[in-house]
TORRO-992042 format. One record per atom (N, C-alpha, C, O): residue number from 1; residue in one letter; y, z, x. Coordinates in steps of 0.02 Angstrom, whole numbers, plus 50000, padded with zeros to 5 digits. Atoms other than C-alpha are relative to their C-alpha. Example, Ala and Ser with C-alpha at 12.3 -4.5 7.8 and 13.67 -1.06 7.14 Angstrom:
2
NODE num residu    c2    c3    c1
NODE   1      A 49941 50000 50045
NODE   1      A 49775 50390 50615
NODE   1      A 50060 50000 50045
NODE   1      A 50059 50033 50097
NODE   2      S 49941 49997 49958
NODE   2      S 49947 50357 50684
NODE   2      S 50055 50037 49961
NODE   2      S 50110 50045 49986
***
This chain:
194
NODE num residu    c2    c3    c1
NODE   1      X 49936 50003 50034
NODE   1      X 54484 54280 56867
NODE   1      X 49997 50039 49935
NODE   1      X 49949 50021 49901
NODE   2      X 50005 49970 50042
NODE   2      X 54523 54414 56725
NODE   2      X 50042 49957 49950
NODE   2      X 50090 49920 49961
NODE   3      X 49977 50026 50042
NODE   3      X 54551 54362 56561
NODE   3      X 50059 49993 49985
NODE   3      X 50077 49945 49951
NODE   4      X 49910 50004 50031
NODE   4      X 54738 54392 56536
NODE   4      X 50029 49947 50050
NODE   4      X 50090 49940 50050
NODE   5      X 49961 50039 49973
NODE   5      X 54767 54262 56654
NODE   5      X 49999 49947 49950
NODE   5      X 49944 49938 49923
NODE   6      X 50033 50054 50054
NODE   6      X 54794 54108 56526
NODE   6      X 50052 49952 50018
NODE   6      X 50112 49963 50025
NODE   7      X 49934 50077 50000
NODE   7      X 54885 53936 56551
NODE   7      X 50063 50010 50034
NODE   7      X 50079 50049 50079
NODE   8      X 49914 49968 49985
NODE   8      X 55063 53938 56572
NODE   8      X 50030 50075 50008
NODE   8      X 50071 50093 50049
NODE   9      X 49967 49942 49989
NODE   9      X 55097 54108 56543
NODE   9      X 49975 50038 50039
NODE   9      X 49978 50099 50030
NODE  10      X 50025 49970 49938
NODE  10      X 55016 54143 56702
NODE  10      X 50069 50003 50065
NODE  10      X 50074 50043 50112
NODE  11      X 49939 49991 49971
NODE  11      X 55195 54096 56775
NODE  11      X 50047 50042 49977
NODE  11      X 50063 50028 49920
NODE  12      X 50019 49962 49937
NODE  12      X 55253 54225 56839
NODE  12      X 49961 50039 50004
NODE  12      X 49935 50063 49954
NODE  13      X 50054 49954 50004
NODE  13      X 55142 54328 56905
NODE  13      X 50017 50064 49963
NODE  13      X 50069 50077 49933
NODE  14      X 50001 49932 50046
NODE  14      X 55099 54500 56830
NODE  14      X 50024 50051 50042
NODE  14      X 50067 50092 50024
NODE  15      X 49939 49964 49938
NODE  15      X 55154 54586 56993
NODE  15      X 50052 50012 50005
NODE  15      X 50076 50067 50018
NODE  16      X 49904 50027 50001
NODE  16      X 55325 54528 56988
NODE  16      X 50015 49997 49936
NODE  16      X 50065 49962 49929
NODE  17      X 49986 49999 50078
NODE  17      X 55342 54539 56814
NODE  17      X 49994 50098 49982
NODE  17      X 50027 50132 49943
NODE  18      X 49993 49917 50015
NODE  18      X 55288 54740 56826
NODE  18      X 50052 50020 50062
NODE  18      X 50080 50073 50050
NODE  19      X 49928 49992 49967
NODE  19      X 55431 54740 56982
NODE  19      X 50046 49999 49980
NODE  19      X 50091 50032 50005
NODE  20      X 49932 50007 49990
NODE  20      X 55557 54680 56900
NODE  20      X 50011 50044 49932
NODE  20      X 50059 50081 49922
NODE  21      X 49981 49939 50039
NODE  21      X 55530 54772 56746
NODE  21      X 50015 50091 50037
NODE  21      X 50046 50136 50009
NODE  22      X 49995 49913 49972
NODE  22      X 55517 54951 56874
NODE  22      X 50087 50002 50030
NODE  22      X 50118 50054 50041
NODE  23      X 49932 50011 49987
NODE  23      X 55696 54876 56925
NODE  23      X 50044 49980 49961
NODE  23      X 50094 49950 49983
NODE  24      X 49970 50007 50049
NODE  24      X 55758 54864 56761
NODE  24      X 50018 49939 49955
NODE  24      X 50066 49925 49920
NODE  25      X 50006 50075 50043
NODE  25      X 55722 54703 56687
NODE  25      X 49953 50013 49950
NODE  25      X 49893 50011 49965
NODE  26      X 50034 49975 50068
NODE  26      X 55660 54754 56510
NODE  26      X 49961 49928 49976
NODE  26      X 49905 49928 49951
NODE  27      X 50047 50046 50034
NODE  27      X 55619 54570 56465
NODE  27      X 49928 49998 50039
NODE  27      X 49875 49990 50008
NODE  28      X 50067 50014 49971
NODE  28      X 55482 54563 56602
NODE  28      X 49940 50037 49976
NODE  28      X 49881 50019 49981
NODE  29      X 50056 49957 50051
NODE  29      X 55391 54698 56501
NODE  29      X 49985 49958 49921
NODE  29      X 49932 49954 49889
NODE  30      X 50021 50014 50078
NODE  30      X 55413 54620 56333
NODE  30      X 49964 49930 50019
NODE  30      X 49926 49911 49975
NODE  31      X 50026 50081 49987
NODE  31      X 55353 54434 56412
NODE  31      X 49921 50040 50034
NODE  31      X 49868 50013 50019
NODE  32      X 50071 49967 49965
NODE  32      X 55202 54558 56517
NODE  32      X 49964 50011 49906
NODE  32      X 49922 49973 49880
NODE  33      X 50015 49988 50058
NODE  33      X 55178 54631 56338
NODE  33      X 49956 49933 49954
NODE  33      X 49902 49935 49926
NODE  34      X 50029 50049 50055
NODE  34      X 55153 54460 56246
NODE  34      X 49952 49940 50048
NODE  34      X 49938 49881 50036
NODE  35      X 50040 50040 49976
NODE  35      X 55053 54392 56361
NODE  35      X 49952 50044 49981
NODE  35      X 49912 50030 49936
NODE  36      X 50102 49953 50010
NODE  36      X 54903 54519 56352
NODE  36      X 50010 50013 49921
NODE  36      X 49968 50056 49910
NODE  37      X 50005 49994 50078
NODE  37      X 54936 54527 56143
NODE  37      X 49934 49964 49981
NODE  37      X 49903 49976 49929
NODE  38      X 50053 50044 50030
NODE  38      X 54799 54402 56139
NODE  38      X 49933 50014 50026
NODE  38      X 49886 49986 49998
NODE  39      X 50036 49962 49988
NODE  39      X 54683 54495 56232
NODE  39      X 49985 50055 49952
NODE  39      X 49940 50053 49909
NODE  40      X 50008 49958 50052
NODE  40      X 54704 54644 56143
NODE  40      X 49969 49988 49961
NODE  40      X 49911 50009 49963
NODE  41      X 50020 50020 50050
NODE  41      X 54676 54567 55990
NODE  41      X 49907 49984 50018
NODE  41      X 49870 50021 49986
NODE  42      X 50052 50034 49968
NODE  42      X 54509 54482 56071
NODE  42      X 49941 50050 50002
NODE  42      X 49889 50056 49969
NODE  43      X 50031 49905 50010
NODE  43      X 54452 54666 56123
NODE  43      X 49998 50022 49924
NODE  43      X 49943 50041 49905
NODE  44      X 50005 49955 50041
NODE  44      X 54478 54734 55977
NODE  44      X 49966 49957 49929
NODE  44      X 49956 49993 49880
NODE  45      X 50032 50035 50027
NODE  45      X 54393 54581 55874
NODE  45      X 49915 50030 50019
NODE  45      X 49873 50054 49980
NODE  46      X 50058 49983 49967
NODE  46      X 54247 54613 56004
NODE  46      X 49958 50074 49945
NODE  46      X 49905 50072 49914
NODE  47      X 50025 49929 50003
NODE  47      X 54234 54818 55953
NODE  47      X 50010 50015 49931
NODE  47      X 49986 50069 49913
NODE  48      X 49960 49957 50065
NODE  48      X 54304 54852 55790
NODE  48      X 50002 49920 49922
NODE  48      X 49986 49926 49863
NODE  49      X 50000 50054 50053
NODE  49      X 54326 54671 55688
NODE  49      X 50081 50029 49980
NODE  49      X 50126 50056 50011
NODE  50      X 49930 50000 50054
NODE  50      X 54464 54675 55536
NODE  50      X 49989 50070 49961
NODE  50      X 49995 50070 49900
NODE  51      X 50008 49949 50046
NODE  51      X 54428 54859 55486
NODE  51      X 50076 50035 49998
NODE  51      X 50125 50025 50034
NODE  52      X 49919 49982 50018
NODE  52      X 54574 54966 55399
NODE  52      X 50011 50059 50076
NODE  52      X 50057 50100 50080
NODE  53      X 49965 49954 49935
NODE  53      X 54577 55063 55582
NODE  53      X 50010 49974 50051
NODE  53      X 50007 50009 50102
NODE  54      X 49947 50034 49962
NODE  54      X 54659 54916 55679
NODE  54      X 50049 49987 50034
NODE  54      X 50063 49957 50086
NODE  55      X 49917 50012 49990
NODE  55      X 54834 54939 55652
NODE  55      X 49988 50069 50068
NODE  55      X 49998 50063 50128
NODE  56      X 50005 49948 49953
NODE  56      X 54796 55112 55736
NODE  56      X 49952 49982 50073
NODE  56      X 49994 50010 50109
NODE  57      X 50036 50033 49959
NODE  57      X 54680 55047 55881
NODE  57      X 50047 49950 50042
NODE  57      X 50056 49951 50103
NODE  58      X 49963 50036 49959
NODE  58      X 54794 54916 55917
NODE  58      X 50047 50041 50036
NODE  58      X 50048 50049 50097
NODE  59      X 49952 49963 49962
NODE  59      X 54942 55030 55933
NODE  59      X 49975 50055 50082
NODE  59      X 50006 50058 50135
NODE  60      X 50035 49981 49928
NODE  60      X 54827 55134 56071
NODE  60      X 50012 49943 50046
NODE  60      X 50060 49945 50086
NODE  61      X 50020 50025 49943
NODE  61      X 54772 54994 56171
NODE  61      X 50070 49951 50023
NODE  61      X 50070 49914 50072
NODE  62      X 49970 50024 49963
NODE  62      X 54950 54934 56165
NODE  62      X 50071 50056 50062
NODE  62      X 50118 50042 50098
NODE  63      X 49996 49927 49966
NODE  63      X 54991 55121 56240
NODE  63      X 49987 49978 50055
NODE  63      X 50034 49960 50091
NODE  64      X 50024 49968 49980
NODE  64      X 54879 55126 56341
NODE  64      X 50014 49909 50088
NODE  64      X 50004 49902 50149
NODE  65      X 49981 50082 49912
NODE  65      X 54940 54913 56458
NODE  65      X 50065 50031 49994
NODE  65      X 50086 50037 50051
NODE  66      X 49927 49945 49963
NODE  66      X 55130 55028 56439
NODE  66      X 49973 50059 50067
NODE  66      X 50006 50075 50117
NODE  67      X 50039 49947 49940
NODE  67      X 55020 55153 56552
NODE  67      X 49998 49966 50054
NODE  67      X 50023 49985 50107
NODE  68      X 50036 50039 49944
NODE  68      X 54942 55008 56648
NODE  68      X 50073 49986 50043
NODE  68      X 50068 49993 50104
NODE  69      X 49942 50027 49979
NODE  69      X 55142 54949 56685
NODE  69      X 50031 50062 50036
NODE  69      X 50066 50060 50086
NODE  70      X 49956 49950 49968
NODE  70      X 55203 55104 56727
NODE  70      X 49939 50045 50086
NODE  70      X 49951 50067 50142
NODE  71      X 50036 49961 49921
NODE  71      X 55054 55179 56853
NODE  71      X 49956 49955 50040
NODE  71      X 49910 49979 50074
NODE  72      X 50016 50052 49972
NODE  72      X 55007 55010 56919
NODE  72      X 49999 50012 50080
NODE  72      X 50053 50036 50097
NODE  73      X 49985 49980 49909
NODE  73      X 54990 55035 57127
NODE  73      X 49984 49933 50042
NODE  73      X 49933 49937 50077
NODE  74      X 49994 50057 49970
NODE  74      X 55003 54870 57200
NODE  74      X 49957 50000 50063
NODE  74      X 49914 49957 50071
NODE  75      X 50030 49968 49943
NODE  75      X 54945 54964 57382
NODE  75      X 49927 50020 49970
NODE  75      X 49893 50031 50020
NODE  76      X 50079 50012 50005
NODE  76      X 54766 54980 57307
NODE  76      X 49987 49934 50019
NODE  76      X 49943 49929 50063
NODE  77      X 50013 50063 49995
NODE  77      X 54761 54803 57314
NODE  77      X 49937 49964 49947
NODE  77      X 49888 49928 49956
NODE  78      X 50036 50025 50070
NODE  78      X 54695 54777 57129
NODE  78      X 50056 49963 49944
NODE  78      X 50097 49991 49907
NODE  79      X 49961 50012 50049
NODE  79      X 54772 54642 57033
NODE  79      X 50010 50036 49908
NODE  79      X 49970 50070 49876
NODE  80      X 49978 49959 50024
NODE  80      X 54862 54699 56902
NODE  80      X 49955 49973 49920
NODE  80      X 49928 50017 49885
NODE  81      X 50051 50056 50047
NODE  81      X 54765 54589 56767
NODE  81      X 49940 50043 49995
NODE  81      X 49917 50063 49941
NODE  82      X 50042 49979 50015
NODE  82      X 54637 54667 56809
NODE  82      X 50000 50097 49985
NODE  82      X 49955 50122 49951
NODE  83      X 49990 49934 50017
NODE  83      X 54698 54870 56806
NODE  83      X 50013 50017 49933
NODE  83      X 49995 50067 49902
NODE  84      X 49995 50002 50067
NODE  84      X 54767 54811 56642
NODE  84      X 49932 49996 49957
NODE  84      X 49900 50038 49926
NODE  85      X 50083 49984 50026
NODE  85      X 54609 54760 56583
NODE  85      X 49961 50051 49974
NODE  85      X 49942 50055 49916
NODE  86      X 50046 49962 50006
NODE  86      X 54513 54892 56602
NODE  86      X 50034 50075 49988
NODE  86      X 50000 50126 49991
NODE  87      X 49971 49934 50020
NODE  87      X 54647 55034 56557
NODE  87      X 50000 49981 49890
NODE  87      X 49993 50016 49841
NODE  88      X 50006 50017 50077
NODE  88      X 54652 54922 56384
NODE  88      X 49924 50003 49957
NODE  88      X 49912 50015 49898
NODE  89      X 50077 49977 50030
NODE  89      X 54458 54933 56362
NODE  89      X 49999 50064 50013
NODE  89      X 49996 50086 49956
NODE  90      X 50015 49934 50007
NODE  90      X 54443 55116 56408
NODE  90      X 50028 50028 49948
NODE  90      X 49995 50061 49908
NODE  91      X 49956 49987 50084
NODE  91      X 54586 55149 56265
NODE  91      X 49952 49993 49971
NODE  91      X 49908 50034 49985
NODE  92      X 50045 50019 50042
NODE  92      X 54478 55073 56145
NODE  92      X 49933 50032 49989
NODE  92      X 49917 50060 49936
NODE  93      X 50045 49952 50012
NODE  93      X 54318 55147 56187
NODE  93      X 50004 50066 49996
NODE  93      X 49960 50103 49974
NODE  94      X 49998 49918 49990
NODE  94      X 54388 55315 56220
NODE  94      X 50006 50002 49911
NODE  94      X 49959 50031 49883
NODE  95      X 49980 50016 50084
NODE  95      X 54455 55279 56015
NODE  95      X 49935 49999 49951
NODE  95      X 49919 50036 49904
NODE  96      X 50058 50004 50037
NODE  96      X 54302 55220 55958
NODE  96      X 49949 50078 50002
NODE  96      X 49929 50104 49950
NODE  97      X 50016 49955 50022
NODE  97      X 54219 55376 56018
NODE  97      X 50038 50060 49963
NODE  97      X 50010 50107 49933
NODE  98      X 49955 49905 50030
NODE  98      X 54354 55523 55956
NODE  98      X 49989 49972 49941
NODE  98      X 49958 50006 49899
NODE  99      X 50031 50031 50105
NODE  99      X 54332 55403 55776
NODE  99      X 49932 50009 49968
NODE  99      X 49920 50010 49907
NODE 100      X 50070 49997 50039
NODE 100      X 54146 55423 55762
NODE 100      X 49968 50071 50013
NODE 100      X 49909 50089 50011
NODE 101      X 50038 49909 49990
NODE 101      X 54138 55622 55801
NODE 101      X 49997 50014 49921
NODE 101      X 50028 49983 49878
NODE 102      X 50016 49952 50056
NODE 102      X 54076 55736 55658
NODE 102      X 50091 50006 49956
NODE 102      X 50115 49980 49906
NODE 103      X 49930 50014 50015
NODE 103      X 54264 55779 55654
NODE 103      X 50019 49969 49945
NODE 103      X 50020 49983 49885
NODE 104      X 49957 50042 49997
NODE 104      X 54347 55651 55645
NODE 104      X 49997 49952 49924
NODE 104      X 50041 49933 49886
NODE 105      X 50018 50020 50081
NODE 105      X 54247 55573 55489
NODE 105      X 50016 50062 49952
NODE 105      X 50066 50060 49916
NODE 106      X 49960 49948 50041
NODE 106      X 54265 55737 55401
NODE 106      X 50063 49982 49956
NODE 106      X 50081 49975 49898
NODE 107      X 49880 50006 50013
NODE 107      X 54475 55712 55428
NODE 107      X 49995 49939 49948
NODE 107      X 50024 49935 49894
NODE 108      X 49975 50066 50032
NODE 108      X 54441 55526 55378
NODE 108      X 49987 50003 49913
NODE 108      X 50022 49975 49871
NODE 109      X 50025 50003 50055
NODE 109      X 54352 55561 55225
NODE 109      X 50046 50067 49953
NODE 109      X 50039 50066 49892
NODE 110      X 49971 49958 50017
NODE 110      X 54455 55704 55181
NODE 110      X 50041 49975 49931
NODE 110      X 50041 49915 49917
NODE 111      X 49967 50017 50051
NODE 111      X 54568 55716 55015
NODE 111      X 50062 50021 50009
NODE 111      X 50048 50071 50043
NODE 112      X 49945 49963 49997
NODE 112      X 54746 55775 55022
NODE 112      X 50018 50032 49941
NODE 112      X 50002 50013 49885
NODE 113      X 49994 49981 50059
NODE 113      X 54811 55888 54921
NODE 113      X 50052 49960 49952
NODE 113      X 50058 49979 49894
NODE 114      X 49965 50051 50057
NODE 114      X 54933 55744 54840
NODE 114      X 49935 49978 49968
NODE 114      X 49937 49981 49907
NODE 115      X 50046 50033 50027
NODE 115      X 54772 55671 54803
NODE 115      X 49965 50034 49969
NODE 115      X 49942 50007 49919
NODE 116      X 50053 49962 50052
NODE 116      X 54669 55799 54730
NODE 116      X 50036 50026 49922
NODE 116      X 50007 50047 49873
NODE 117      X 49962 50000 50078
NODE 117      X 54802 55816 54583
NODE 117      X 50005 49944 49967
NODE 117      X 50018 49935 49907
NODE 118      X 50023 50066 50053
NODE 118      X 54770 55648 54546
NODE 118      X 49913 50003 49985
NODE 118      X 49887 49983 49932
NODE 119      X 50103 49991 49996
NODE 119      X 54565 55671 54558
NODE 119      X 49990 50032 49942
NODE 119      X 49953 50016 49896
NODE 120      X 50017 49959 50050
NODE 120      X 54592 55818 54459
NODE 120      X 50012 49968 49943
NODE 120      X 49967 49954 49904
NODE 121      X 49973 50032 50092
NODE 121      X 54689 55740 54300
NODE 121      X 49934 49943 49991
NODE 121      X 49916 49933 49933
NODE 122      X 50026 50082 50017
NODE 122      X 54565 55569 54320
NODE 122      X 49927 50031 50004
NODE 122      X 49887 49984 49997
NODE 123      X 50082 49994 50005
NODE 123      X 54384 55654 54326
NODE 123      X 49997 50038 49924
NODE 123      X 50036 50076 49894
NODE 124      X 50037 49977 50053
NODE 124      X 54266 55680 54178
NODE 124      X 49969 50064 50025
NODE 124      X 49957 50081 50083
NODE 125      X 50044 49931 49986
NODE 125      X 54179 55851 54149
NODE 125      X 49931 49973 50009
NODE 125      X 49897 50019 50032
NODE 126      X 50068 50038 49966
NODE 126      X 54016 55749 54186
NODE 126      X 50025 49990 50085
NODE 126      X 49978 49998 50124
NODE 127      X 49997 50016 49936
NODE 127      X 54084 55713 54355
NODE 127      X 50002 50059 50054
NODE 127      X 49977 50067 50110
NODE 128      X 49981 49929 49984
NODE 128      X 54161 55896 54369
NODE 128      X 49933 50033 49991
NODE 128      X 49925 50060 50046
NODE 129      X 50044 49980 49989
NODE 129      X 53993 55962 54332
NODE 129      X 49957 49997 50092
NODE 129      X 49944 50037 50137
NODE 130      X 50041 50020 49931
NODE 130      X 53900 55853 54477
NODE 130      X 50040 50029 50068
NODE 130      X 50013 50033 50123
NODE 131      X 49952 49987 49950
NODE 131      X 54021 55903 54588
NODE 131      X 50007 50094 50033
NODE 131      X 50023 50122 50086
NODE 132      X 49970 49918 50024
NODE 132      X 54039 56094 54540
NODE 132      X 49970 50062 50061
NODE 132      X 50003 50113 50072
NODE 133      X 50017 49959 49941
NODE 133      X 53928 56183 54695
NODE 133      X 50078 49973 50068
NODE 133      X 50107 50015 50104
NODE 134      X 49961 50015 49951
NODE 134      X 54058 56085 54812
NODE 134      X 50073 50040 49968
NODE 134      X 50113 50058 50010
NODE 135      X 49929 49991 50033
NODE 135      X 54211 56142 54700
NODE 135      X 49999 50077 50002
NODE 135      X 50047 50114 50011
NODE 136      X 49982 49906 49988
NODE 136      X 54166 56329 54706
NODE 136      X 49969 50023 50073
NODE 136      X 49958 50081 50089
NODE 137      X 49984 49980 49918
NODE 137      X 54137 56300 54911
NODE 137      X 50071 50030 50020
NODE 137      X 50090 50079 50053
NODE 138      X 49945 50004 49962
NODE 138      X 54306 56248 54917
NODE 138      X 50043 50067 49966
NODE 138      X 50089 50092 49998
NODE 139      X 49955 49937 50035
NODE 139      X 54375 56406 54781
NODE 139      X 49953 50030 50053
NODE 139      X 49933 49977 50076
NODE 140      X 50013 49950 49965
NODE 140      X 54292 56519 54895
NODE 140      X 50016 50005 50078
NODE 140      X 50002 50053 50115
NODE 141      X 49950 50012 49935
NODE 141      X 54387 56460 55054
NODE 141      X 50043 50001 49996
NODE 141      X 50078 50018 50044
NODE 142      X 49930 49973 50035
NODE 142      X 54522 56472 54960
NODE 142      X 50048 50079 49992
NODE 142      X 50102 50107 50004
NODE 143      X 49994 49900 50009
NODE 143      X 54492 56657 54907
NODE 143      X 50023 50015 50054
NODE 143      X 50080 50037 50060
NODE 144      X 49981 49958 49959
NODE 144      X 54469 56698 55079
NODE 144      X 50049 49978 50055
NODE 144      X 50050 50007 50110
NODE 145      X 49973 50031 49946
NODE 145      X 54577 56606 55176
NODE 145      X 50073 49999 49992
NODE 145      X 50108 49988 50041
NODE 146      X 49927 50020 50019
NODE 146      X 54752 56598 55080
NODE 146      X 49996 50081 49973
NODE 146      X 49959 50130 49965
NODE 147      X 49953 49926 50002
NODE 147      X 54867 56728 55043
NODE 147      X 50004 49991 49915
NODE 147      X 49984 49943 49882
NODE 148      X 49985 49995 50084
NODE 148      X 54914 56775 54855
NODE 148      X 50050 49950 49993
NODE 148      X 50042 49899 49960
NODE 149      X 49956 50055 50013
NODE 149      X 55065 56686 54868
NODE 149      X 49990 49934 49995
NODE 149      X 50013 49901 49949
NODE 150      X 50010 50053 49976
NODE 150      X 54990 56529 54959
NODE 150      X 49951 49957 49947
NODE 150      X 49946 49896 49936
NODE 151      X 50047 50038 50053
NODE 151      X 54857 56514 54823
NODE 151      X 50046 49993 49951
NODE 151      X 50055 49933 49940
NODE 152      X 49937 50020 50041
NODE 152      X 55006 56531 54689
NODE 152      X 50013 49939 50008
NODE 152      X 49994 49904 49961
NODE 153      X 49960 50027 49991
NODE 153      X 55095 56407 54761
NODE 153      X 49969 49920 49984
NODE 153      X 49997 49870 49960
NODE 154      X 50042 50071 49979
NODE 154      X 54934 56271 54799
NODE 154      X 49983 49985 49932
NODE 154      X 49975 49926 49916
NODE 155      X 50016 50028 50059
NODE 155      X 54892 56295 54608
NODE 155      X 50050 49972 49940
NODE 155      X 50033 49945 49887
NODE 156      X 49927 50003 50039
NODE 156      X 55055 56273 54524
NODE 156      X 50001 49919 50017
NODE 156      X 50002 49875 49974
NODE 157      X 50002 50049 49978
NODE 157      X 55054 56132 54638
NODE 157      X 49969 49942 49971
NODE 157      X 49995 49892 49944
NODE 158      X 50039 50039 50035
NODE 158      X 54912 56054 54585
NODE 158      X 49980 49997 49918
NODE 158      X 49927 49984 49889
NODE 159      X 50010 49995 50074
NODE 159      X 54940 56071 54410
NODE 159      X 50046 49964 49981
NODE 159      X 50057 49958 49921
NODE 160      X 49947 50040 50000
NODE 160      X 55089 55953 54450
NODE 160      X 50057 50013 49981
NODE 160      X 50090 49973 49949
NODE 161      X 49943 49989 49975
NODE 161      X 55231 56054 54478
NODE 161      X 50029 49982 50053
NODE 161      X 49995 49965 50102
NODE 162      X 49973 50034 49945
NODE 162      X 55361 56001 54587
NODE 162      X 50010 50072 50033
NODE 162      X 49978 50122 50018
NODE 163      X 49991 49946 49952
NODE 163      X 55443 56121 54725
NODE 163      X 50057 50056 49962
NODE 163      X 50052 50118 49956
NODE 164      X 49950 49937 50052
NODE 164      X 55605 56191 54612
NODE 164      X 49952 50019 49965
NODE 164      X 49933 50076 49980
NODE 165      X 50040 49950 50051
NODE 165      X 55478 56227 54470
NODE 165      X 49961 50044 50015
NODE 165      X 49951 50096 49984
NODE 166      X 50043 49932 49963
NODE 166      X 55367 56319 54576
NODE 166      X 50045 50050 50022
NODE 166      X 50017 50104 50013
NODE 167      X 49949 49960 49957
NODE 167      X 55509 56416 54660
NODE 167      X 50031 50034 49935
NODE 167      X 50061 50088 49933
NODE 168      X 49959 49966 50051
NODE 168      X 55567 56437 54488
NODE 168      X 49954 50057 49948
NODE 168      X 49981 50107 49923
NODE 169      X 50044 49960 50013
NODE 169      X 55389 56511 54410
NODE 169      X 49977 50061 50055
NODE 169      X 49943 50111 50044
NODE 170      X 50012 49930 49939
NODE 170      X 55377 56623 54574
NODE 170      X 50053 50029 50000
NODE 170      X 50049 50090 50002
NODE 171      X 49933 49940 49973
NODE 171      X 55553 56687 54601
NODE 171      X 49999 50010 50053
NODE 171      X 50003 50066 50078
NODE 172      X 49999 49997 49933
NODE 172      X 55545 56616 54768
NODE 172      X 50049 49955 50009
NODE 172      X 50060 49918 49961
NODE 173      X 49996 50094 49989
NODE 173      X 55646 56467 54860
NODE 173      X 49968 49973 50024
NODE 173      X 49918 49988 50057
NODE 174      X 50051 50064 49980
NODE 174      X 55603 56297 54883
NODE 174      X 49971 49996 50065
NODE 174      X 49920 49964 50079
NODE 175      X 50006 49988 49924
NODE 175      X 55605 56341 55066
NODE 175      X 49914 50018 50026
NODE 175      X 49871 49991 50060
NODE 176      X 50048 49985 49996
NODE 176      X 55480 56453 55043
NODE 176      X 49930 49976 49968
NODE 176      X 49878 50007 49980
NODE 177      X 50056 50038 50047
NODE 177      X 55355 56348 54932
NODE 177      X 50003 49942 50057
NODE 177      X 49957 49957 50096
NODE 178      X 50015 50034 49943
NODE 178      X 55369 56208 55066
NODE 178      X 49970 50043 50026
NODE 178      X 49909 50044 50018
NODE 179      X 50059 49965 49939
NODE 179      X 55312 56336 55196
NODE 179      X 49933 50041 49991
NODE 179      X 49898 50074 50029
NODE 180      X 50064 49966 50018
NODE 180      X 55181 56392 55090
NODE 180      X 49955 49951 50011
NODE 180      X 49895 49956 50026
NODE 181      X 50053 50070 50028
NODE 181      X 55118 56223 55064
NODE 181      X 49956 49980 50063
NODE 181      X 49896 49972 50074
NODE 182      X 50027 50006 49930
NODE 182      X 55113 56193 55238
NODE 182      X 49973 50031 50022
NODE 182      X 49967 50008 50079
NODE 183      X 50034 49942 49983
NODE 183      X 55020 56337 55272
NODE 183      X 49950 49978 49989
NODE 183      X 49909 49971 50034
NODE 184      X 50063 49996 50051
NODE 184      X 54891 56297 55134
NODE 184      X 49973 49939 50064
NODE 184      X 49930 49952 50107
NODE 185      X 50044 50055 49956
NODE 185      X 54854 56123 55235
NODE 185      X 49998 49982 50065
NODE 185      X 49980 49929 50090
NODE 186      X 50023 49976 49928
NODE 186      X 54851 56182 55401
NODE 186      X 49967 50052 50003
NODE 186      X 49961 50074 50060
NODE 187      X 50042 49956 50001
NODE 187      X 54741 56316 55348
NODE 187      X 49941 49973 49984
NODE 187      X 49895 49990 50022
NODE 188      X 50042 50030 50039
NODE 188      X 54623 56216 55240
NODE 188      X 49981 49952 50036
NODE 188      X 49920 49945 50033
NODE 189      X 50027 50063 49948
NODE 189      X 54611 56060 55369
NODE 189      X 49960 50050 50048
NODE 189      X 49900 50039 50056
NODE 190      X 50054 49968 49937
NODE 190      X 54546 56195 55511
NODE 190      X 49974 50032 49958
NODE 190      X 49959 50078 49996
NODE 191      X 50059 49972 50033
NODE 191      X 54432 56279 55367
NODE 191      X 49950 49945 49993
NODE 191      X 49892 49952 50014
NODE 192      X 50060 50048 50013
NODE 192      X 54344 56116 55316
NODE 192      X 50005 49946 50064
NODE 192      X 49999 49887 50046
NODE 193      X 50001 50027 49950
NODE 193      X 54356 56044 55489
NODE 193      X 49971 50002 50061
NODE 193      X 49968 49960 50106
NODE 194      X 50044 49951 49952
NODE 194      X 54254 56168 55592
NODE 194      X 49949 49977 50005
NODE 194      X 49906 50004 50039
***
């Protein structure tokens, strides 16, 4: 017997509950739904605990029993309890590994550039020292990687101009200072992401 079977809310089955939702009964999904919530949770106690990458994890593995509902095949002759199951643990582990690639920590650990204009104003030149081989990595990915404009735009930026004042020290529009910006951190994520 797979775990999502539990007490009462074993009536009705999970069969007939993914039928009548494929025939347009929306509650039988949201009652399928809150029955395996406590699973989920259970799984994801098991693999992960109370860490701040939960909310995201959960939302997967509750992806991934919408999958189980929709490509469910009755004609295998695998309850559905159990297809669910094991489409809600593969979520999860597939998660856990794309979270613990080289990557993926990188991204996590990453700074944004909203954030590095606060870093900048709040660090000491003792800190800016220790730091200073990493700080003339990132000016030299900078150099070669951004355009004249794009570096314009990222330092203005970070010197805590908004988008008119930049547009207004360039003699550009705001248009174009957005699409610089966006440039800068879709250039700069696949530079320090490689």
């Amino acid at each position: 017997m797979s775990s999502f079977q539990e007490g009462p809310l074993a009536q009705p089955g999970d069969e007939s509950l993914v039928k009548a939702y494929r025939q347009g009964d929306n509650a039988s999904l949201v009652f399928l739904i809150s029955r395996y919530l406590g699973l989920i949770d259970r799984k994801l106690d098991h693999y992960i605990g109370w860490s701040s990458e939960r909310d995201d994890m959960k939302q997967e593995a509750l992806m991934a029993l919408l999958n189980a509902v929709r490509f469910y095949d009755p004609a295998k002759e695998v309850k559905f309890s159990t297809f669910a199951d094991r489409c809600v643990e593969n979520s999860i582990r597939s998660s856990l590994q794309k979270r613990n690639t080289k990557k993926a920590r990188l991204l996590k650990d990453a700074v944004s550039i909203d954030d590095a204009r606060e870093i900048a104003v709040q660090e000491n030149p003792e800190d800016l020292y220790i730091d200073q081989e990493g700080y003339r990595v990132m000016l030299g990915q900078i150099e070669v990687n951004l355009s004249e404009f794009e570096k314009n735009v990222l330092f203005s930026y970070l010197e805590g101009n908004n988008y008119a004042q930049i547009s207004t020290l360039l003699g550009s529009s705001q248009k174009s200072v957005d699409n610089a910006l966006q440039r800068v951190r879709r250039k700069l994520k696949t530079v320090f992401l490689k």
